[in-house]
ROBA-783824 format. One record per residue (C-alpha): x, y, z. Coordinates in steps of 0.001 Angstrom, whole numbers, plus 524288, in hexadecimal, padded with zeros to 5 digits. Layout:
<pts>
@u->X v->Y w->Z
...
</pts>
This chain:
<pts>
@u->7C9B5 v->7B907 w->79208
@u->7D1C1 v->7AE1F w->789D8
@u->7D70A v->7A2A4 w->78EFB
@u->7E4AE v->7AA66 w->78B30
@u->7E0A4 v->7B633 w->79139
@u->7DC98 v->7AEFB w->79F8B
@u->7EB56 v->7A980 w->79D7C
@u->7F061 v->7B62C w->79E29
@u->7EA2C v->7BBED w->7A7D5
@u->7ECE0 v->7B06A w->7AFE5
@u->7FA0E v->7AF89 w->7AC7F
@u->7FAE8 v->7BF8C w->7AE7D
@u->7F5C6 v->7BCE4 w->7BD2B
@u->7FE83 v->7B196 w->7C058
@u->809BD v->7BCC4 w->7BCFB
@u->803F7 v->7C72C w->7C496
@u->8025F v->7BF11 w->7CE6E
@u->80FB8 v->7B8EB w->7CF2E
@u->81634 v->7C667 w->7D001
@u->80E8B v->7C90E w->7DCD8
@u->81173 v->7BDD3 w->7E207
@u->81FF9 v->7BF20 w->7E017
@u->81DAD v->7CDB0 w->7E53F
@u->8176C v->7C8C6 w->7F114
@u->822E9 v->7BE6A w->7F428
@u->82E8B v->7C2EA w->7EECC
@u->82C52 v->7D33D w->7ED0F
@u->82E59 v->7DB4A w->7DF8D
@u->83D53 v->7D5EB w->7DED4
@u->83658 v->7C766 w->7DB67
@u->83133 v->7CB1A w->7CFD5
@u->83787 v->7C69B w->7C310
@u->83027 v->7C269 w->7B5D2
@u->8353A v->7B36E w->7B8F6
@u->830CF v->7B313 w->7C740
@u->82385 v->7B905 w->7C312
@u->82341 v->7AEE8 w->7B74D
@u->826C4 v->7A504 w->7BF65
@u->81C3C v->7A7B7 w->7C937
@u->811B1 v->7AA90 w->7C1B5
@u->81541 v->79E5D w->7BB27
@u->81692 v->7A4C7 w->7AD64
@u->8234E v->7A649 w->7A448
@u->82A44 v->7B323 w->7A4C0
@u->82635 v->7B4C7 w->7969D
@u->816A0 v->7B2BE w->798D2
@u->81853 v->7BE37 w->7A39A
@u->81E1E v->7C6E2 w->79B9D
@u->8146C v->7C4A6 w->790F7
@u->80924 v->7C629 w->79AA3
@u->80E2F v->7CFCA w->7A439
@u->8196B v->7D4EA w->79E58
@u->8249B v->7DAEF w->7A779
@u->82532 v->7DB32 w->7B863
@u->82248 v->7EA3B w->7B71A
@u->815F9 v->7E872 w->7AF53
@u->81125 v->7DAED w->7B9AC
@u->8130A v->7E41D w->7C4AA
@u->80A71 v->7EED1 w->7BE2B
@u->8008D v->7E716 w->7BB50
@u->80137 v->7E088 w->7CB0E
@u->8002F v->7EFA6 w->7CFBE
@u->7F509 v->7F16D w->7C5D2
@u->7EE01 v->7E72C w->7CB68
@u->7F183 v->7EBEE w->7DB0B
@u->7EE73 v->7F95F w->7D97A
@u->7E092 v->7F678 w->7CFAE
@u->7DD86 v->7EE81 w->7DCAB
@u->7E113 v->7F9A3 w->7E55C
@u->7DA85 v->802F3 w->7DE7C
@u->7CE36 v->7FB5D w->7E260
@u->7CF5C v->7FB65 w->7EF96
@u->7CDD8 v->80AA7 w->7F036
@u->7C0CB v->808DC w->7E7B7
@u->7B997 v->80905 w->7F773
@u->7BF07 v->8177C w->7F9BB
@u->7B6BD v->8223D w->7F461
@u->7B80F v->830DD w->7F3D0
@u->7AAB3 v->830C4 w->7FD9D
@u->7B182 v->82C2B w->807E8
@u->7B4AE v->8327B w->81454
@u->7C251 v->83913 w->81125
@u->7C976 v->8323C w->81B50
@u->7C2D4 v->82643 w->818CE
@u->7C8AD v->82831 w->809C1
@u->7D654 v->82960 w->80E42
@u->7D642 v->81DA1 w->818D3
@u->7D058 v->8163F w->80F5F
@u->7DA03 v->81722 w->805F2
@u->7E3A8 v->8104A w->80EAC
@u->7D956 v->80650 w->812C4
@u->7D684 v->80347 w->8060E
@u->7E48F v->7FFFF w->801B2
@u->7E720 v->7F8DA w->80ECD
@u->7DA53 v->7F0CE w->80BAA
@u->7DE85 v->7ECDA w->7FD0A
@u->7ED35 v->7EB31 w->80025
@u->7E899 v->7E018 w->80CA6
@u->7E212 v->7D8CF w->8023D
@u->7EF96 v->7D451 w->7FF4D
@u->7F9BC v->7D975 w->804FE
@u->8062F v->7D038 w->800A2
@u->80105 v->7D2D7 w->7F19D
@u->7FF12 v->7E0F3 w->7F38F
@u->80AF0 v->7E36B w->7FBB5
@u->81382 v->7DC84 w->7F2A1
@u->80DF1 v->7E323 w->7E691
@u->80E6E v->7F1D4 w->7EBCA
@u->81B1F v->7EEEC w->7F059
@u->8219F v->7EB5C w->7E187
@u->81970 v->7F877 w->7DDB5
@u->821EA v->801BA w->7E5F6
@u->82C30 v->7F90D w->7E435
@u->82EAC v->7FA64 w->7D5B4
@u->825A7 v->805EF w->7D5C0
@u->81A37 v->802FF w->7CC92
@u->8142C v->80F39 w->7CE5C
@u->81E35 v->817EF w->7C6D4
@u->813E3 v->814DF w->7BCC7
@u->8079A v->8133D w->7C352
@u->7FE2B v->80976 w->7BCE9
@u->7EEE7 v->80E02 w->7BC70
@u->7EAD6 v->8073F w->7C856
@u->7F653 v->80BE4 w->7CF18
@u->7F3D7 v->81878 w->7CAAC
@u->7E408 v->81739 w->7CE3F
@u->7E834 v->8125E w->7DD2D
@u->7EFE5 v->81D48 w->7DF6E
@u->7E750 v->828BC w->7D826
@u->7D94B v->8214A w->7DF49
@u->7E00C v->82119 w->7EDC6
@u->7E555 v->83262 w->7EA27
@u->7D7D8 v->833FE w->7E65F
@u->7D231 v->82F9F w->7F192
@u->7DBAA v->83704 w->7F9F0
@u->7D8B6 v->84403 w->7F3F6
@u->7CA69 v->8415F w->7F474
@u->7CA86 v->840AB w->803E0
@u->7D2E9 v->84BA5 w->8054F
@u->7C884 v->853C7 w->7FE03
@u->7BEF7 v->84E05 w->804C9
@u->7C73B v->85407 w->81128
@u->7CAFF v->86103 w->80BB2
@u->7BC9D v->86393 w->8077E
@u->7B752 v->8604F w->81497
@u->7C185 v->86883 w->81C2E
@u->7C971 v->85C67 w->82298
@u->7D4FA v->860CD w->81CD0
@u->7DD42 v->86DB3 w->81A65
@u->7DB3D v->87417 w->80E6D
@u->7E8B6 v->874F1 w->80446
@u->7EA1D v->866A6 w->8050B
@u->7EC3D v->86180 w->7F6E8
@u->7E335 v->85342 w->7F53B
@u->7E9A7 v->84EF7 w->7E9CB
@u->7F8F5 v->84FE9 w->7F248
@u->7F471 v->84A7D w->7FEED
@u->7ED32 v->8406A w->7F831
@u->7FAD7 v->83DC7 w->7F149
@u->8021F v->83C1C w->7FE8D
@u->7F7ED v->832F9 w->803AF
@u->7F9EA v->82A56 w->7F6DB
@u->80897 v->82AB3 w->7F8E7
@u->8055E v->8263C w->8075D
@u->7FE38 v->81AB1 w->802A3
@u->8074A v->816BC w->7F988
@u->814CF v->8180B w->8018C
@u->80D1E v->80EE6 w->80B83
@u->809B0 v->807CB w->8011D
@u->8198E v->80445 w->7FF0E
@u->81BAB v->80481 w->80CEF
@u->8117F v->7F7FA w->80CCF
@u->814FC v->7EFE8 w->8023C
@u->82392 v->7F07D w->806B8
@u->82190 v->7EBFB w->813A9
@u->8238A v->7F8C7 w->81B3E
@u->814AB v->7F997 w->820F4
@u->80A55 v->7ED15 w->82351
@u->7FD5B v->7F16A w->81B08
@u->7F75E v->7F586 w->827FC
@u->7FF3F v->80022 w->82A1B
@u->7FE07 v->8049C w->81AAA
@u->7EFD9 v->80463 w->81EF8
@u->7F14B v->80CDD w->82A65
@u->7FF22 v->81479 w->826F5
@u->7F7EF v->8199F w->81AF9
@u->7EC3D v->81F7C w->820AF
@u->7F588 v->82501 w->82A9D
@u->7FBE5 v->82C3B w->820C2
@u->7F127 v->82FDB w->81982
@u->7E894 v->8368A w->82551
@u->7F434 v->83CF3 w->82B1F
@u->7F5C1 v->84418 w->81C52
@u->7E783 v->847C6 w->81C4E
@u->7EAB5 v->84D3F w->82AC5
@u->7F538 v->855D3 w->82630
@u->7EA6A v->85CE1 w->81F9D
@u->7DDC8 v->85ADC w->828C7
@u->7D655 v->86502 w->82EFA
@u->7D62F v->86599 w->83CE8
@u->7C97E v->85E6A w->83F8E
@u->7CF43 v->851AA w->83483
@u->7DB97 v->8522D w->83AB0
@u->7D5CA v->84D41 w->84746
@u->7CF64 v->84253 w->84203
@u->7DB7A v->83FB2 w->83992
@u->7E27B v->83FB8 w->8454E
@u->7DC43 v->8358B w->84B84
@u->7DC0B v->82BB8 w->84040
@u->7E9B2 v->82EEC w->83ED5
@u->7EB48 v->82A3D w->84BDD
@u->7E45D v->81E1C w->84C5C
@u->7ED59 v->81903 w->83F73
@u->7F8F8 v->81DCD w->846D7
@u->7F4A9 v->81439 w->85296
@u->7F276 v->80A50 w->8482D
@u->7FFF9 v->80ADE w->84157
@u->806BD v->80C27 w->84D45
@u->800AB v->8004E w->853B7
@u->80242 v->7F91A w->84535
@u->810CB v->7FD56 w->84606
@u->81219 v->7F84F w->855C0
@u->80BC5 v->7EBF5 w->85354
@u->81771 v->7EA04 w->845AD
@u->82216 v->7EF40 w->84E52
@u->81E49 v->7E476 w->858C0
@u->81E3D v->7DAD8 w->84EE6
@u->82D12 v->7DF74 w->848CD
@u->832E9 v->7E087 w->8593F
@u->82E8C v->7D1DB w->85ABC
@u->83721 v->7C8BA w->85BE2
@u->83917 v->7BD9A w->85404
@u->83D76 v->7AF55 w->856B4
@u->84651 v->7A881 w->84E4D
@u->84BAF v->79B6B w->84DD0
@u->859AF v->7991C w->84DDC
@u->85B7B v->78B2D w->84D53
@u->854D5 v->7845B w->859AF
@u->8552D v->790D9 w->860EE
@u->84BBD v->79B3D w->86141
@u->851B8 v->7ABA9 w->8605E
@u->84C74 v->7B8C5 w->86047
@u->84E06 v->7C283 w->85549
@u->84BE1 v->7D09A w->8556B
@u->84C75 v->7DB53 w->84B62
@u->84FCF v->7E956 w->84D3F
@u->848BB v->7F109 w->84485
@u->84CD8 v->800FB w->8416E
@u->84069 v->80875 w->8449B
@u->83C33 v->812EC w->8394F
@u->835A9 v->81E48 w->83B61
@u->82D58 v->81ECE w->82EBD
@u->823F1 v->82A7E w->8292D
@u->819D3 v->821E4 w->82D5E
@u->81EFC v->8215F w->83C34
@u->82042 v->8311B w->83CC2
@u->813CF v->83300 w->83819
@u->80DD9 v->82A5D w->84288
@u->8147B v->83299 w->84D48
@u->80FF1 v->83DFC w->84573
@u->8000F v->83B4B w->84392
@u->7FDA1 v->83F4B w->8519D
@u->80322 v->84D36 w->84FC8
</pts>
């Protein structure tokens, strides 16, 4: 590579690299060809000539995010113990997205925010088709051992777990869940599909994992409903007050389906 060509690349970075920083601090609203210039310390016309427009920067971010999730699946294979395929679907996307969280949050978030995947990129599209086809390869695995009810279509349940993952997905980068309870929420959801379609003898076992997450989110959400009922101190000039906040309590899907798991 030239001396021009390291330039570029360099300069390409510093771009890339400014728009998740201004992501991270500021949110999707931030971002304007002068602020990125201006942070990536380049003019407005060498980013246009190098990047071109916001749309095509954030593609080329989402490329890069979902190339590097992609890889994190690469340790789940079709050999695996079914169940141990479908938990480790949402371990493996808790794993990558802890790496860092700010960047990935803050990323994922301007993706369902201006809704890059109307169009999805290869990677995006690879994610998404490698996590379905791991899906559907544990429910065979099920079906042709007898753990679950014959009828059952792979290819649509596999479907609804995706959709699971990826309305969690939005629920975490906006701020509605901590990454813990993606972790946990999301192989919740997924067992408790499987379960709709177990055999008797699966459905116990199912049962009892189901249970043990349910004791996990429910002590996750005590311990973050604590924290929101404390109360805070706050100065007002030499004298010390109390503030509280009332907070409307929402039953979400989420909620039911807690009370739900041990019927």
């Amino acid at each position: 590579m030239s001396l021009r060509e390291k330039g570029k690349a360099r300069r390409k970075q510093q771009i890339l690299d400014a728009v998740v920083t201004l992501l991270q601090a500021e949110g999707f609203s931030a971002l304007s060809t002068s602020r990125i210039a201006e942070e990536a310390e380049v003019s407005v016309a060498t980013l246009y000539n190098l990047m071109g427009s916001i749309d095509n920067i954030l593609d080329v971010i989402v490329e890069q995010l979902f190339t590097e999730f992609e890889s994190a699946y690469t340790h789940i294979t079709r050999d695996l113990a079914p169940l141990a395929i479908i938990e480790g679907v949402s371990e493996a996307a808790y794993s990558f997205l802890k790496k860092d969280e700010s960047k990935y949050k803050a990323v994922l978030k301007a993706v369902f925010q201006i809704n890059v995947s109307r169009e999805l990129t290869v990677p995006v599209f690879h994610t998404a088709q490698n996590n379905r086809t791991l899906f559907i390869s544990a429910i065979r695995q099920l079906q042709n051992s007898g753990a679950m009810l014959p009828g059952l279509s792979p290819q649509l349940l596999a479907e609804q777990m995706l959709i699971t993952q990826v309305m969690l997905l939005e629920n975490w980068s906006a701020g509605v869940i901590n990454l813990e309870r993606f972790r946990l929420t999301s192989k919740f959801h997924f067992l408790l599909l499987i379960k709709a379609w177990a055999s008797p003898e699966l459905n116990i076992e199912l049962q009892q994992k189901i249970l043990e997450i349910q004791g996990s989110i429910e002590a996750l959400m005590g311990s973050s409903d604590a924290q929101k009922r404390r109360p805070q101190a706050t100065k007002t000039g030499q004298n010390k007050t109390i503030k509280t906040r009332s907070e409307k309590e929402v039953l979400s899907y989420e909620d039911r389906s807690l009370q739900k798991a041990g019927s």
